[in-house]
C-alpha positions in Angstrom: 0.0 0.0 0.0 3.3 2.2 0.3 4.5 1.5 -2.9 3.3 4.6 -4.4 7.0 6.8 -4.2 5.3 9.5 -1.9 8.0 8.3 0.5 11.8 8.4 0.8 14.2 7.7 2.7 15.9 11.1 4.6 19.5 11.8 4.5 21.4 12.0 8.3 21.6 15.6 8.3 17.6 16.1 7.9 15.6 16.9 10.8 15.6 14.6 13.6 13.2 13.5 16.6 15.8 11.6 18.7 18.7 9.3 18.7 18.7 5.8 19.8 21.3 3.9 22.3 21.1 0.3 23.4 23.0 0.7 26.4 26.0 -1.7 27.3 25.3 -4.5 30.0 27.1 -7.3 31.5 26.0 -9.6 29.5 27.2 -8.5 25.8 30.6 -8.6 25.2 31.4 -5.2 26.8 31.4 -7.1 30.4 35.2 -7.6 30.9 35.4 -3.3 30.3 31.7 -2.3 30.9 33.3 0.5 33.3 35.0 1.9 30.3 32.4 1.8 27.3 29.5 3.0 29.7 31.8 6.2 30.1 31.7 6.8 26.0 28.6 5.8 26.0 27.6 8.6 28.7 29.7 11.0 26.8 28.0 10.3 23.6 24.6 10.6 25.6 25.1 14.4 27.1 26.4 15.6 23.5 23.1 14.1 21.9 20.8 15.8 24.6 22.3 18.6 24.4 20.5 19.0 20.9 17.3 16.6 20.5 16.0 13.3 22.5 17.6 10.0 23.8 15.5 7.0 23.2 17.5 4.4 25.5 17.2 0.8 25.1 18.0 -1.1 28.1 18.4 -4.8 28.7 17.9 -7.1 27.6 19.9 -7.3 24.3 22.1 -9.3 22.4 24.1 -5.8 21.9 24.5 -2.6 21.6 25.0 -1.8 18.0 21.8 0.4 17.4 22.6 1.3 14.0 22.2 -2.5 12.8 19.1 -3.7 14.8 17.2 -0.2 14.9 14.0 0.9 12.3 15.4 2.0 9.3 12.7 5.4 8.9 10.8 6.5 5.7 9.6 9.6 5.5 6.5 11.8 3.3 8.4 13.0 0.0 7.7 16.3 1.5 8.5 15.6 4.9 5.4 16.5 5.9 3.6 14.7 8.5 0.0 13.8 8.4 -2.4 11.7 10.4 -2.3 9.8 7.0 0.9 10.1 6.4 3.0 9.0 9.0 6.8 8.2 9.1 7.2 4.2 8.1 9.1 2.1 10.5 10.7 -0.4 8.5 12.0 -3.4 10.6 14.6 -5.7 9.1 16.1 -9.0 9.6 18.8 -8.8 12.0 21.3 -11.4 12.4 24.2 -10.8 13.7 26.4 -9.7 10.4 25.6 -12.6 8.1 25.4 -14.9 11.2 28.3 -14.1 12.9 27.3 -13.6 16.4 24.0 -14.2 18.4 20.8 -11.2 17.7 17.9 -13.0 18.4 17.2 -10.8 21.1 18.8 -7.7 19.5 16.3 -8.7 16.2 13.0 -8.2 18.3 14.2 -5.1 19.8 11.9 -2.7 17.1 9.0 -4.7 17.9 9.1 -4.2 22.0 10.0 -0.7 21.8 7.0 0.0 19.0 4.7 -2.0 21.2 5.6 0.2 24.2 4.8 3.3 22.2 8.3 4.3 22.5 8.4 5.4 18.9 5.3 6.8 16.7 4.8 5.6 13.1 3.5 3.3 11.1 5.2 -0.3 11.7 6.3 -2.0 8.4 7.6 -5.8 8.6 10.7 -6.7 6.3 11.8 -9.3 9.1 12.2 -11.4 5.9 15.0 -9.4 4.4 18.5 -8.8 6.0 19.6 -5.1 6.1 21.8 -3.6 8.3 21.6 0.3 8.6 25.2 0.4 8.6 24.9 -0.9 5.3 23.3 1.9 3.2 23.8 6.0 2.9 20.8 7.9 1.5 21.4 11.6 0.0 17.1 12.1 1.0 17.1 12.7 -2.7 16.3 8.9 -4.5 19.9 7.8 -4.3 21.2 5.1 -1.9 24.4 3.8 -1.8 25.5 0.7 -0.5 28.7 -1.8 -1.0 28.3 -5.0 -2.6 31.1 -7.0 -0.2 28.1 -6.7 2.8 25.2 -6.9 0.6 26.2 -10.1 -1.2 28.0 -11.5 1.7 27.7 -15.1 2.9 24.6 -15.5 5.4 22.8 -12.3 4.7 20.1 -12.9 1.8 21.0 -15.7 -0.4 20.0 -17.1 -3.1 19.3 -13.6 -4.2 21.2 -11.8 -7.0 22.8 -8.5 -6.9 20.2 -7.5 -9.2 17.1 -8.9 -6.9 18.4 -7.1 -4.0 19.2 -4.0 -5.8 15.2 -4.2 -6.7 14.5 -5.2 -3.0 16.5 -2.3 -2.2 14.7 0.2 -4.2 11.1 -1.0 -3.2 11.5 -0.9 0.2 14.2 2.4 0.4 11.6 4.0 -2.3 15.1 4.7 -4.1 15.3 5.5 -8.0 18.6 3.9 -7.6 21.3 2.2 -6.4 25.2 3.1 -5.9 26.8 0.1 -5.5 30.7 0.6 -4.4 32.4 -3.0 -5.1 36.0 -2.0 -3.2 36.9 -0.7 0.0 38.2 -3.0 3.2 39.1 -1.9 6.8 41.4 -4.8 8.9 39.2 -5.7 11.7 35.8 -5.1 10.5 33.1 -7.7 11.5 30.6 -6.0 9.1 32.1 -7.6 5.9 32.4 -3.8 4.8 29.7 -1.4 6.4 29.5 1.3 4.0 29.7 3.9 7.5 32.8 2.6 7.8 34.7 3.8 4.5 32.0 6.4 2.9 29.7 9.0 4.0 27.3 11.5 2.0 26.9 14.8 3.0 25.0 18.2 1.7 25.9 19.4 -1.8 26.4 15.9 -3.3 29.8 15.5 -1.3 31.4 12.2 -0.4 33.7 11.8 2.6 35.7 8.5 2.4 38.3 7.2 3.9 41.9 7.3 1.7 45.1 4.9 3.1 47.9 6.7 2.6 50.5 3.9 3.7 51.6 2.2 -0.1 52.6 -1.0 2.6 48.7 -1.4 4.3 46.8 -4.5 3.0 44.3 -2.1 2.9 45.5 0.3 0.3 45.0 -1.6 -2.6 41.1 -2.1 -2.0 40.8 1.2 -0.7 42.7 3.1 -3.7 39.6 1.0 -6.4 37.1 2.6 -3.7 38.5 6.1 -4.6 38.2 4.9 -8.4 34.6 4.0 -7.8 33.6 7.2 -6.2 35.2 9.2 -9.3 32.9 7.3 -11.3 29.7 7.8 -9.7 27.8 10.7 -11.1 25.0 12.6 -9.4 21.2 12.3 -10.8 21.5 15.2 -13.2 25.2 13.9 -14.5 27.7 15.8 -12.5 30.1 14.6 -10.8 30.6 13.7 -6.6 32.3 16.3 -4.3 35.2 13.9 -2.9 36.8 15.0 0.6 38.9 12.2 1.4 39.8 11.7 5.4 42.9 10.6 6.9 43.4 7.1 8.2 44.3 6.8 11.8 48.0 5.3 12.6 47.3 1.5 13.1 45.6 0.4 17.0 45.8 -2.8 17.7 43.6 -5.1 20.5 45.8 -7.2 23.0 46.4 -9.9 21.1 47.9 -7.7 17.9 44.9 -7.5 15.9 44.3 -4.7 14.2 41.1 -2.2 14.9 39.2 -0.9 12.7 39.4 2.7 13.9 37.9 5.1 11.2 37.1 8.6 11.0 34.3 8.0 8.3 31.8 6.6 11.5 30.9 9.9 12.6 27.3 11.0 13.7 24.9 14.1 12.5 22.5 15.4 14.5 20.6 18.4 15.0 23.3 21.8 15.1 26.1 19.5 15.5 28.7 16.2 14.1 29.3 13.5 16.4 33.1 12.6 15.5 35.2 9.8 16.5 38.8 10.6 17.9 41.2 8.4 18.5 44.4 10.0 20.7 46.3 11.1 17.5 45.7 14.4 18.0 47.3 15.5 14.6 44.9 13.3 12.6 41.8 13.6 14.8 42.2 17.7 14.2 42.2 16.9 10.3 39.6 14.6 10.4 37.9 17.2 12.4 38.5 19.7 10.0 37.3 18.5 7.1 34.1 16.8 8.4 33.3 20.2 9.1 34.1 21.3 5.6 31.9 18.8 4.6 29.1 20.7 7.0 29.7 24.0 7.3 27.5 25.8 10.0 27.6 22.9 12.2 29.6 22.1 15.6 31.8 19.6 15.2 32.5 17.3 18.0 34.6 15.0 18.6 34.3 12.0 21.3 37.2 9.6 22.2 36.1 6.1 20.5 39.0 4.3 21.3 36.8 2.0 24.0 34.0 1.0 21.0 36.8 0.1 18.6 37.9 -2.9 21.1 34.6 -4.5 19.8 35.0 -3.7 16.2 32.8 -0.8 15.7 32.5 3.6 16.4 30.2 5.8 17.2 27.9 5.5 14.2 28.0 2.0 14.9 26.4 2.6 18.4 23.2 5.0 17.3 20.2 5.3 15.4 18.9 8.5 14.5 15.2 8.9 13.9 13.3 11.8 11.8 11.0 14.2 13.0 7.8 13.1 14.4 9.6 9.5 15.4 10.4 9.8 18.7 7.8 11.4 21.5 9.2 15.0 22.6 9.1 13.9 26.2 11.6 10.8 25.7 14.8 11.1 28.3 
C-alpha cells in the first residue's frame, strides 16, 4: 500500500526527533570493560541531549550496536507529517552480520519498543529481508548507496542476485537507484564492509571516504579501487561527486595484535552538530575534524574519544540510530 513513491528515505543531516542507544550491560561482550564503554557511551549521551532526544534501550539485548538492529525510517516526499501520512518504521532481519554472532534478542528489539509506544509511526515488517543500517547511505534525494562486499555477503540474503536485492533495495528504500561501491576494506571489520565505515554523504552531493595513505597497508590496494569507484559515480543530473577524502588513523591494535578498525568515516549528524570519532592522534583527529566540518559548514563539530568502542569492532555510528521528525515522543529522556 506504500509502494506509491510519496515516501523516501531522509538523509542524516535532515531533521531529527531523537537518537537511539542500546545501552551496554554485563552480559554483551562489553562485560570484561563495561566500566570503560559506559563512560563513552555517557559521553556520547550528554552531547546528543544537548540537541534533541535520547530514546535508550536497556536490557535485555544481544548488543549494543543500534545502527544495525534499529527501524530504518521513511519519511513523506515532502517531509510533511500527516495523520495519513505518517513516518514508516521499517523493521529488518537482524542477524548478527551474516550470522556471525547471536541477535535474536537484539532482532526483536523494534517490535518491543514499538509496542511500548516508545516510537510513533507506522510499523512496516521486512523481518524477511536482512539489512543492516550500517549498510546503506541515502542523500534524501532517491539515491542510496551501499557496498556489494556486505550486501552479497555469505549468510545475509542468499539465493538472491545482486540485481534482486538491488530491486528489493529500491522497493523498500523507495530509491530510484542504487550506488553500488564493489571496493573498499578496513582490517578488523566484522561488518564484511559497512558502507559507514569507508564512505559517508553529506549536503551538496559531497562524499567523505576514507583514503590509506601507507603504499605498505593490506588495505591500500582495496581502498585506492574505492577512490576509483567514487570518481565514477555521477550525481542524478550527470555531474560529478564532491570527494573529501579523510585521513586514516596510525594502526591500533587489541591485545592480542589484531588490528582495529578505527575510522574517522563513523561519525554521527545530529541536530546543530557532528558526532566525530577521535582516536588520541591528535594531529589526525584535528584533520579529520577539519574536514568533516568542511563537509558541513555551520555545524559544531565534536569529537568524542572512541578508542573504548573500537575494542569491539565498531565507532560511534555504529552505536546510534537517528530517527526523523515526528519519530520519537518529545518527552523521551
Amino acid at each position: 500500500m506504500f509502494q506509491d513513491n510519496h515516501y523516501r528515505l531522509p538523509a542524516e543531516w535532515e531533521p531529527q526527533s531523537g537518537i537511539q542507544l542500546t545501552w551496554p550491560h554485563a552480559q554483551t561482550d562489553w562485560a570484561p570493560m563495561l566500566d570503560e564503554v559506559i563512560a563513552t557511551y555517557q559521553e556520547m549521551a550528554r552531547e546528543i541531549r544537548k540537541r534533541e532526544p535520547l530514546l535508550v534501550v536497556n536490557p535485555p539485548s544481544n548488543d549494543t550496536w543500534a545502527r544495525d538492529h534499529g527501524f530504518i525510517t521513511l519519511v513523506p516526499h515532502d517531509a510533511a507529517l500527516t495523520p495519513q501520512r505518517p513516518p514508516l518504521l521499517l523493521d529488518f532481519c537482524f542477524n548478527g552480520w551474516g550470522e556471525k554472532f547471536p541477535a535474536d534478542i537484539d532482532n526483536a528489539l523494534n517490535r518491543r519498543i514499538y509496542k511500548e509506544g516508545k516510537v510513533n509511526g507506522t510499523y512496516v515488517d521486512h523481518l524477511d529481508f536482512v539489512l543492516e543500517g550500517g549498510s546503506i547511505e541515502s542523500d534524501g534525494k532517491g539515491t542510496v548507496f551501499t557496498t556489494s562486499c556486505c550486501l552479497l555477503a555469505p549468510h545475509r540474503n542468499q539465493p538472491l542476485t545482486k540485481a534482486e536485492i538491488e530491486e528489493r533495495l529500491k522497493e523498500y528504500l523507495h530509491a530510484e537507484r542504487v550506488l553500488w561501491i564493489d571496493h573498499g576494506y578496513l582490517e578488523g571489520d566484522d561488518t564484511d564492509g559497512h558502507i559507514d565505515t569507508l564512505v559517508r554523504i553529506a549536503p551538496d552531493d559531497t562524499l567523505l571516504y576514507v583514503k590509506c595513505q601507507q603504499v605498505t597497508d593490506d588495505e591500500s590496494a582495496s581502498l585506492s579501487l574505492m577512490e576509483s569507484d567514487l570518481l565514477a559515480f555521477r550525481t542524478l543530473d550527470g555531474r560529478p561527486y564532491r570527494l573529501l577524502p579523510l585521513p586514516m588513523p596510525r594502526p591500533i591494535y587489541d591485545e592480542e595484535g589484531q588490528k582495529l578498525p578505527a575510522t574517522y568515516a563513523n561519525f554521527l549528524v545530529v541536530n546543530g552538530a557532528v558526532l566525530c570519532p577521535t582516536y588520541g592522534q591528535p594531529d589526525l583527529d584535528a584533520e579529520a575534524l577539519r574536514i568533516i566540518g568542511e563537509a558541513f559548514p555551520g555545524r559544531d563539530i565534536v569529537g568524542i574519544d572512541c578508542r573504548s568502542l573500537i575494542k569491539q569492532h565498531g565507532s560511534l555510528h555504529c552505536c546510534t540510530m537517528q530517527y526523523p521528525a515526528g519519530v520519537i515522543p518529545q518527552d523521551s529522556h
